[in-house]
TORLOKOL-66943 format. One record per residue (C-alpha): y negated, z negated, x. Coordinates in steps of 0.25 Angstrom, whole numbers. Each point is the difference from the previous one (the first is absolute). Layout:
<pt><py>Y</py><pz>Z</pz><px>X</px></pt>
...
***
This chain:
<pt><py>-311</py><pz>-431</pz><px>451</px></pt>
<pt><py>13</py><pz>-2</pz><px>-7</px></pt>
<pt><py>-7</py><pz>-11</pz><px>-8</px></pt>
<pt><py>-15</py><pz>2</pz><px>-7</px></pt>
<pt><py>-4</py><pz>-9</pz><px>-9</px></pt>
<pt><py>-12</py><pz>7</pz><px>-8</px></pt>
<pt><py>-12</py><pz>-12</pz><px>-8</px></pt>
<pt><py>-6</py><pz>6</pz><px>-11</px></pt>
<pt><py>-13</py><pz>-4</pz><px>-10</px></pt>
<pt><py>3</py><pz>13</pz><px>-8</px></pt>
<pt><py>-13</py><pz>8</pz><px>7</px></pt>
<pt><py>0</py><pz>14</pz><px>6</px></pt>
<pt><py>2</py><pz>-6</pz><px>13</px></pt>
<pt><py>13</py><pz>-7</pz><px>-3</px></pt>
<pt><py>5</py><pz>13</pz><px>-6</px></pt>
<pt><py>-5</py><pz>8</pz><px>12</px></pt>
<pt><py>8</py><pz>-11</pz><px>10</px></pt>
<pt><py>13</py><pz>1</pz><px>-10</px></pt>
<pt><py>0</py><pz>13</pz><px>0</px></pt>
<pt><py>0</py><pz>-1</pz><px>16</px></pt>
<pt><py>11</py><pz>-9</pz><px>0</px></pt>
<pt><py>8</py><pz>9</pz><px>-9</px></pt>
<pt><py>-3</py><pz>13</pz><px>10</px></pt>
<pt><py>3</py><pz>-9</pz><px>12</px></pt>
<pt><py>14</py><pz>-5</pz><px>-6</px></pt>
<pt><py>4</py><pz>14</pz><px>-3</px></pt>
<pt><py>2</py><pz>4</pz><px>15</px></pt>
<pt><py>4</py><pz>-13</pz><px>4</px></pt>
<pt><py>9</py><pz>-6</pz><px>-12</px></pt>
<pt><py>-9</py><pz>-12</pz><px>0</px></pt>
<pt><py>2</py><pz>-11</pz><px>-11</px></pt>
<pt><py>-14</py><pz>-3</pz><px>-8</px></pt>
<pt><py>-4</py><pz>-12</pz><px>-7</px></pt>
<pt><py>-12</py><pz>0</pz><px>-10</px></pt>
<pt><py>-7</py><pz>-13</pz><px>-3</px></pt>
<pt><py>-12</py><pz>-6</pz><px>-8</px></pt>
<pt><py>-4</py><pz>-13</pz><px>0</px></pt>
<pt><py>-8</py><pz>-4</pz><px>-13</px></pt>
<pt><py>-11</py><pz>-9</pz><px>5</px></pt>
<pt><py>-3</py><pz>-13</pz><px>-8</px></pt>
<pt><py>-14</py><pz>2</pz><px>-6</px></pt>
<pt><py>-3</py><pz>-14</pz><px>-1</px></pt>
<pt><py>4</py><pz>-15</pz><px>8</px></pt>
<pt><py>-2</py><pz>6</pz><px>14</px></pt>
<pt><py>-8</py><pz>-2</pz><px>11</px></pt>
<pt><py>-3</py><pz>8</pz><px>11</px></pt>
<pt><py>5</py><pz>-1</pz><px>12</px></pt>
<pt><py>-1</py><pz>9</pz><px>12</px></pt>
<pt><py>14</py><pz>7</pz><px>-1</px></pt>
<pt><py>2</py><pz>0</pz><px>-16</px></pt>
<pt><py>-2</py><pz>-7</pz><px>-14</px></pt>
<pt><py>7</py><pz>-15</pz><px>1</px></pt>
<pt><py>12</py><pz>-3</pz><px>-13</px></pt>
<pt><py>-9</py><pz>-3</pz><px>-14</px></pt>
<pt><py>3</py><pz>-15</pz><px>-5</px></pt>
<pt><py>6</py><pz>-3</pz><px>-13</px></pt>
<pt><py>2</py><pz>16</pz><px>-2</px></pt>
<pt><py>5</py><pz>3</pz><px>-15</px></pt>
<pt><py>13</py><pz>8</pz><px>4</px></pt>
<pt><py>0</py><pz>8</pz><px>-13</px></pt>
<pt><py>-13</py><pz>6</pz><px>3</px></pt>
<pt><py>5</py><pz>3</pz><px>15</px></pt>
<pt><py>12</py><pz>7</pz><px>-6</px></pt>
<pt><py>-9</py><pz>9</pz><px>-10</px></pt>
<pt><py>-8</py><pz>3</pz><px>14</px></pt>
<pt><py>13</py><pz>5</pz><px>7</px></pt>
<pt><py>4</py><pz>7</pz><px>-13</px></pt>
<pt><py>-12</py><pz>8</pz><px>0</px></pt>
<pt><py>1</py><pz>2</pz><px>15</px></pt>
<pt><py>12</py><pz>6</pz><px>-1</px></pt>
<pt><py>-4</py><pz>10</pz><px>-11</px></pt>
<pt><py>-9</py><pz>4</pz><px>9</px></pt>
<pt><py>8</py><pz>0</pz><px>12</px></pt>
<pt><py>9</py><pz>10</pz><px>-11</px></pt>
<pt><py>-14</py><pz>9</pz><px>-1</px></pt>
<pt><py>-3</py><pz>1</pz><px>11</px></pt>
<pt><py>16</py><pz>6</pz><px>6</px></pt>
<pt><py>1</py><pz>9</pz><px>-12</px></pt>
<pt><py>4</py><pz>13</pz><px>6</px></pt>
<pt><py>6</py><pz>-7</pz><px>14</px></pt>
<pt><py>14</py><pz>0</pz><px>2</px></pt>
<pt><py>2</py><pz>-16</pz><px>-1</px></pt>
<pt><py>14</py><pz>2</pz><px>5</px></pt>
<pt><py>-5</py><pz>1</pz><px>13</px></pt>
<pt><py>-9</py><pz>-15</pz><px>-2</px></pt>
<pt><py>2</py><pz>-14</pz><px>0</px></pt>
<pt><py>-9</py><pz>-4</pz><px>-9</px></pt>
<pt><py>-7</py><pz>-14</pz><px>-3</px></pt>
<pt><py>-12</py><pz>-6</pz><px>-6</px></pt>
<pt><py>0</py><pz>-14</pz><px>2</px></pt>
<pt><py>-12</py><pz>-12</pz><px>-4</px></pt>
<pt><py>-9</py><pz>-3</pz><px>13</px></pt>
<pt><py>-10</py><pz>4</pz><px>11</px></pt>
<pt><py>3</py><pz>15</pz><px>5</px></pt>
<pt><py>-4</py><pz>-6</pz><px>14</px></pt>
<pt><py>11</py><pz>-11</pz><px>0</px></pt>
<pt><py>10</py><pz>8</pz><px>-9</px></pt>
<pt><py>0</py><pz>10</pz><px>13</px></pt>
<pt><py>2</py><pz>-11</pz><px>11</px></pt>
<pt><py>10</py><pz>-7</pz><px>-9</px></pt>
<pt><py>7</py><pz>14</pz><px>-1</px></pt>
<pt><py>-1</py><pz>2</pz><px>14</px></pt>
<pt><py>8</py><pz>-14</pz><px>4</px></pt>
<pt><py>10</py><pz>0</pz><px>-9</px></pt>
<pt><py>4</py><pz>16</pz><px>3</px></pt>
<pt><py>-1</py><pz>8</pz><px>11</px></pt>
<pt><py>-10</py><pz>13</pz><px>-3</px></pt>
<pt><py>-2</py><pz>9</pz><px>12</px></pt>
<pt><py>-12</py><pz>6</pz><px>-7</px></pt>
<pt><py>-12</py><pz>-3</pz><px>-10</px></pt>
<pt><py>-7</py><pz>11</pz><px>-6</px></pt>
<pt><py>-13</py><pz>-3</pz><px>-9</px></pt>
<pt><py>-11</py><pz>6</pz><px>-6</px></pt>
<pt><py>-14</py><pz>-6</pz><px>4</px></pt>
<pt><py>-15</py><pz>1</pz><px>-6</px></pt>
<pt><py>-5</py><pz>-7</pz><px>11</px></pt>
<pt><py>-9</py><pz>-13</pz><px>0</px></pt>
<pt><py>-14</py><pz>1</pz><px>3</px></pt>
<pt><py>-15</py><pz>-11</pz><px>1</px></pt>
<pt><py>3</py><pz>-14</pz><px>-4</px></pt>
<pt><py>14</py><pz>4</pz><px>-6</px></pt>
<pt><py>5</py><pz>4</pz><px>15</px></pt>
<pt><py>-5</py><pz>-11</pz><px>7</px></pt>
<pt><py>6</py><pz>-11</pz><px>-8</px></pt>
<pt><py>12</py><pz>4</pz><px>-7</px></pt>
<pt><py>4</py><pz>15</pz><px>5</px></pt>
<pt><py>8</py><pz>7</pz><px>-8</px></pt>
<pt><py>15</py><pz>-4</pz><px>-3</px></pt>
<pt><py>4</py><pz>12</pz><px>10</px></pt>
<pt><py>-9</py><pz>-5</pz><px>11</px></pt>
<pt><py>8</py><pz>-13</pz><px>-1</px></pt>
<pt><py>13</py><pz>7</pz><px>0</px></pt>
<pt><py>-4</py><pz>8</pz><px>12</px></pt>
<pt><py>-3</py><pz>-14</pz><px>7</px></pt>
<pt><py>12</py><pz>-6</pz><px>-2</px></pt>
<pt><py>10</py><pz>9</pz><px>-4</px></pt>
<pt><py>13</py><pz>0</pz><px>9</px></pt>
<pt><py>2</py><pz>15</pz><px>0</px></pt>
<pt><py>-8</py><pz>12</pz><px>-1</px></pt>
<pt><py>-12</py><pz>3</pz><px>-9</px></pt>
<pt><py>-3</py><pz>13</pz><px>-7</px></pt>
<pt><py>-12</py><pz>0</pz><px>-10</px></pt>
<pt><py>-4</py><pz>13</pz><px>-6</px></pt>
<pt><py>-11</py><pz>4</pz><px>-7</px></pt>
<pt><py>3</py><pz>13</pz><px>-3</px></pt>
<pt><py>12</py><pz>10</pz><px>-4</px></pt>
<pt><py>8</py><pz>1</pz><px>12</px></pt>
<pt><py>10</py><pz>13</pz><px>4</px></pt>
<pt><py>10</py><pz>-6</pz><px>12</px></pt>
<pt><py>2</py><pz>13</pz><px>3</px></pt>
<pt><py>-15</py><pz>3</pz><px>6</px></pt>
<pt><py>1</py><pz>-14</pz><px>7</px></pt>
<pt><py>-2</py><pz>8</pz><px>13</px></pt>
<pt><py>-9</py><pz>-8</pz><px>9</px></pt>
<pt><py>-3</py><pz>-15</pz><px>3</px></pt>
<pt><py>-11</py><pz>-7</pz><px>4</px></pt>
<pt><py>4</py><pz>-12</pz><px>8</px></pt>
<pt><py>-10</py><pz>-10</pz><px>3</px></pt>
<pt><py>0</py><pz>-10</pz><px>13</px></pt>
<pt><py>-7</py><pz>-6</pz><px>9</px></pt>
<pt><py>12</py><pz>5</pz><px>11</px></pt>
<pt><py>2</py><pz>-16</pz><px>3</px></pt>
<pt><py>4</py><pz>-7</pz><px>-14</px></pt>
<pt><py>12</py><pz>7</pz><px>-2</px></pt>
<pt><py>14</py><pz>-6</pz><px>-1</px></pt>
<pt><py>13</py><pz>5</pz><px>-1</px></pt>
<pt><py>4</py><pz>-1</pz><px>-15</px></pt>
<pt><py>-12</py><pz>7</pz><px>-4</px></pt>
<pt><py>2</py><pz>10</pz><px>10</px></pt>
<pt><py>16</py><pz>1</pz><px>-3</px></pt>
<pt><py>-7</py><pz>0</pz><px>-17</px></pt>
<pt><py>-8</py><pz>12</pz><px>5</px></pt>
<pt><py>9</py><pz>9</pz><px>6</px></pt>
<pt><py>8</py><pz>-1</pz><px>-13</px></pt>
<pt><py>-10</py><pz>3</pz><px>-9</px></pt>
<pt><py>-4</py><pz>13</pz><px>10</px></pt>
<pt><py>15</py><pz>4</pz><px>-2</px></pt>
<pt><py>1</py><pz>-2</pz><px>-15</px></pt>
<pt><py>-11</py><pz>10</pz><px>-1</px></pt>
<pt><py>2</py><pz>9</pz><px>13</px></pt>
<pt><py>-15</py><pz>-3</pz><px>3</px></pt>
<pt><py>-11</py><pz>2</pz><px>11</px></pt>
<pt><py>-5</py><pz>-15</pz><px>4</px></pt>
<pt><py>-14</py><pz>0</pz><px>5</px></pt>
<pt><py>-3</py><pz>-12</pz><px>8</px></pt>
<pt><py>-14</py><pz>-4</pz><px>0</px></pt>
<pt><py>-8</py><pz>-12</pz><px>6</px></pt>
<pt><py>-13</py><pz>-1</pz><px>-8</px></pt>
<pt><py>-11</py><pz>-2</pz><px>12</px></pt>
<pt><py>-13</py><pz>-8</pz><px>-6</px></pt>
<pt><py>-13</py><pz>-5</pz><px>7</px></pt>
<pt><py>6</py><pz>-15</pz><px>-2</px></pt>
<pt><py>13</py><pz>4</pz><px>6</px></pt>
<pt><py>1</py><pz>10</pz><px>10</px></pt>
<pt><py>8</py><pz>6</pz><px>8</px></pt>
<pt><py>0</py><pz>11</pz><px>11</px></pt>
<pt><py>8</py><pz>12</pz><px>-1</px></pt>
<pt><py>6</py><pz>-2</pz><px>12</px></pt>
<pt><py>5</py><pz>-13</pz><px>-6</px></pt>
<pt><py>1</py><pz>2</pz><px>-13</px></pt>
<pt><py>10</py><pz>14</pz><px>0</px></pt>
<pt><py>11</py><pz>-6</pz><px>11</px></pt>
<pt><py>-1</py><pz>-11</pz><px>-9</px></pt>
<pt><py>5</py><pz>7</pz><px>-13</px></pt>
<pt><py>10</py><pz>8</pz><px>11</px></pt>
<pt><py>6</py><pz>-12</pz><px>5</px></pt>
<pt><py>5</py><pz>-5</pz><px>-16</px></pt>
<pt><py>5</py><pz>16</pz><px>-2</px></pt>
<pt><py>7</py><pz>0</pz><px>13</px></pt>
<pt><py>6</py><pz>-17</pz><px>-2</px></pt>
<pt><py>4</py><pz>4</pz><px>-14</px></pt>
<pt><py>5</py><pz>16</pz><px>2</px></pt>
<pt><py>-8</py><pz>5</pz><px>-9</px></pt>
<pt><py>2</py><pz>16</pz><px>-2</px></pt>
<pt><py>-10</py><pz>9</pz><px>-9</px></pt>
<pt><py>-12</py><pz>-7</pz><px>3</px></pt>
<pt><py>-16</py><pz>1</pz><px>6</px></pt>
<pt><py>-7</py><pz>-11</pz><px>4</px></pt>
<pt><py>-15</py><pz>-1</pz><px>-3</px></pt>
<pt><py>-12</py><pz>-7</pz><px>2</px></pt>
<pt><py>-11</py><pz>0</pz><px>-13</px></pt>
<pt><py>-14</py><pz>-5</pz><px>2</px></pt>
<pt><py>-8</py><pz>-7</pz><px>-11</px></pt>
<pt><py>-9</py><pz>-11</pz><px>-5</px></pt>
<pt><py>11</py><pz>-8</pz><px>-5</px></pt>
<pt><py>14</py><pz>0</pz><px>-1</px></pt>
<pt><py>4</py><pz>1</pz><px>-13</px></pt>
<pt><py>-8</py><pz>13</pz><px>-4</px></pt>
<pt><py>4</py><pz>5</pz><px>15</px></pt>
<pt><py>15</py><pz>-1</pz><px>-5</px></pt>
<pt><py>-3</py><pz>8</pz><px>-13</px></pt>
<pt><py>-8</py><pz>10</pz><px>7</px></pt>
<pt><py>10</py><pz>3</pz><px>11</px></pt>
<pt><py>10</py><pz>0</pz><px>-12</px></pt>
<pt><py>-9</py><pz>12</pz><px>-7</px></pt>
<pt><py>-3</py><pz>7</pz><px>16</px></pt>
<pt><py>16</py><pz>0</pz><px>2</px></pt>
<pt><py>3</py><pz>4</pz><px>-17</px></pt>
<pt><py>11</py><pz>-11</pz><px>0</px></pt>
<pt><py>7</py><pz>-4</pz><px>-13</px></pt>
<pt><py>2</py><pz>-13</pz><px>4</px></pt>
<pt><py>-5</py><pz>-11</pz><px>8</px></pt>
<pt><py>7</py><pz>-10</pz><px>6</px></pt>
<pt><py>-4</py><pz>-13</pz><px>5</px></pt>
<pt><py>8</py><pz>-14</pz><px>4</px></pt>
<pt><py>-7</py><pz>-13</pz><px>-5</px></pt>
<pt><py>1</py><pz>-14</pz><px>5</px></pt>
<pt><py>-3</py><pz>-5</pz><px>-14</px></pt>
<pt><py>-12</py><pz>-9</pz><px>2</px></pt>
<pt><py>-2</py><pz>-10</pz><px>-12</px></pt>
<pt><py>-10</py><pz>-12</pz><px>-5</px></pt>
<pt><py>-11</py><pz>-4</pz><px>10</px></pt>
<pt><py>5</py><pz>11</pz><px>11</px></pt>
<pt><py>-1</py><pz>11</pz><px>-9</px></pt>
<pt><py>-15</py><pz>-5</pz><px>-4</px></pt>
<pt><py>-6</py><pz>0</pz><px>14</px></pt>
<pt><py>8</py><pz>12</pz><px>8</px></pt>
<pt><py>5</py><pz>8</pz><px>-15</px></pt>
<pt><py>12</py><pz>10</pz><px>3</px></pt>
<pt><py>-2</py><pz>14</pz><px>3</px></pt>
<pt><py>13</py><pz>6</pz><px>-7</px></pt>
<pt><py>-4</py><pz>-8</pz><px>-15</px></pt>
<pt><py>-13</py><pz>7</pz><px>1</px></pt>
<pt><py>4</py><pz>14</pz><px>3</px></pt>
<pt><py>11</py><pz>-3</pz><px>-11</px></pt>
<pt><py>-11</py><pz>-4</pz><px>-10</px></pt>
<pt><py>-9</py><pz>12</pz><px>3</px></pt>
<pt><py>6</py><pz>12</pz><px>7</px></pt>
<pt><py>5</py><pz>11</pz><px>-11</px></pt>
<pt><py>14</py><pz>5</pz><px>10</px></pt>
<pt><py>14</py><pz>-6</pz><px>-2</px></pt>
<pt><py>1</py><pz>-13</pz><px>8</px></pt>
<pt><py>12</py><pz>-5</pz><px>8</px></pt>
<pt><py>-2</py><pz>-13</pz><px>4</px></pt>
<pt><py>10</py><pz>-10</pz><px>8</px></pt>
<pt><py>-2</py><pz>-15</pz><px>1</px></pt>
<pt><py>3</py><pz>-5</pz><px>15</px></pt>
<pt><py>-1</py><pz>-13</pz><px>6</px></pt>
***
């Protein structure tokens, strides 16, 4: 987590993720950059993944919106330390600033700040960090609320004990050892996908044993669905974060099957982790 690039929109959220990355880069020297990305409010159409360029856009009248931006972006560090930060605010769509970002320079980590999406809004767009979790090649924190890294004690790790891969395994155990933190395995048994325990617990032993996992339990949570079962077992275990990897699912895909980690990113109130594997 040398590397943590930190989107903001100026809510409390992104002031609550900042502040994360600030305490993070304080034990580990990490280098931050802070960006916001002014959307165009006319000439667009929506896509799935962001706004497209305006047409025949008046550059003066993009300048004033940057200018402004920026003298928000000024607000909203007052009182931070802006010699740590790399700071930018740029003209575009937040979704493609951040995966424009990501391919010209390596981040090891995102951290940002999430109201969720819900109804109509969820189903067809999704909030811009649902899309980042999707395709975002690093890890994903969003944040909701004020975060102490020093009471990060315990993680909720969510799997199935079968779609797990070695880079987000290799992703996890780094993140237990930033923190120093229990990880709590857990396979979410529902009536539509059930497993015994006799099947489901060796299982969750065998990936803790492949990937020599120390610290750890491995537990098995009954509910109606997985999503609410992941947040349940999250409260049963008081964990200050959940993990979860995502295989990023996107257009027709995500309609039909949906993804579990982009839900329990729009609505669970906990720290989220998330890891996009292939």
């Amino acid at each position: 987590m040398k590397n943590i690039i930190v989107p903001v929109d100026f809510s409390k959220q992104s002031k609550y993720a900042l502040e994360l990355a600030l305490q993070i880069a304080d034990k580990n020297n990490s280098e931050i950059e802070v960006i916001h990305a002014v959307e165009f409010p006319v000439g667009g159409v929506i896509d799935p993944i962001g706004m497209a360029p305006p047409q025949g856009y008046d550059k003066e009248f993009l300048d004033l919106l940057k200018s402004k931006g920026e003298e928000r972006m000024d607000a909203f560090l007052g009182g931070v330390d802006t010699e740590k930060l790399t700071v930018s605010v740029v003209i575009g769509n937040p979704y493609r600033t951040i995966v424009d970002k990501l391919l010209e320079e390596e981040h090891d980590l995102i951290i940002m700040g999430t109201k969720g999406a819900s109804g109509l809004r969820e189903f067809f767009i999704g909030s811009n960090t649902e899309k980042v979790v999707r395709r975002a090649s690093c890890p994903v924190m969003t944040v909701r609320e004020s975060i102490n890294v020093n009471t990060i004690d315990h993680i909720a790790f969510a799997t199935g004990g079968m779609e797990v891969s070695e880079s987000l395994m290799n992703q996890l155990k780094q993140l237990q050892e930033f923190f120093n933190a229990k990880i709590h395995m857990v396979r979410i048994n529902t009536p539509g996908n059930f497993e015994k325990d006799s099947v489901a617990y060796p299982a969750l032993q065998k990936v803790a044993d492949r990937y020599m996992l120390q610290n750890y339990t491995i537990n098995v949570y009954n509910d109606m669905y997985e999503e609410e079962g992941i947040m349940a077992f999250a409260e049963k275990v008081n964990a200050d974060m959940i993990a979860m990897g995502t295989h990023g699912r996107r257009g027709f895909a995500k309609l039909l099957m949906g993804s579990l980690t982009e839900d329990v990113v729009n609505h669970a109130n906990k720290l989220m982790w998330t890891y996009h594997f292939d």
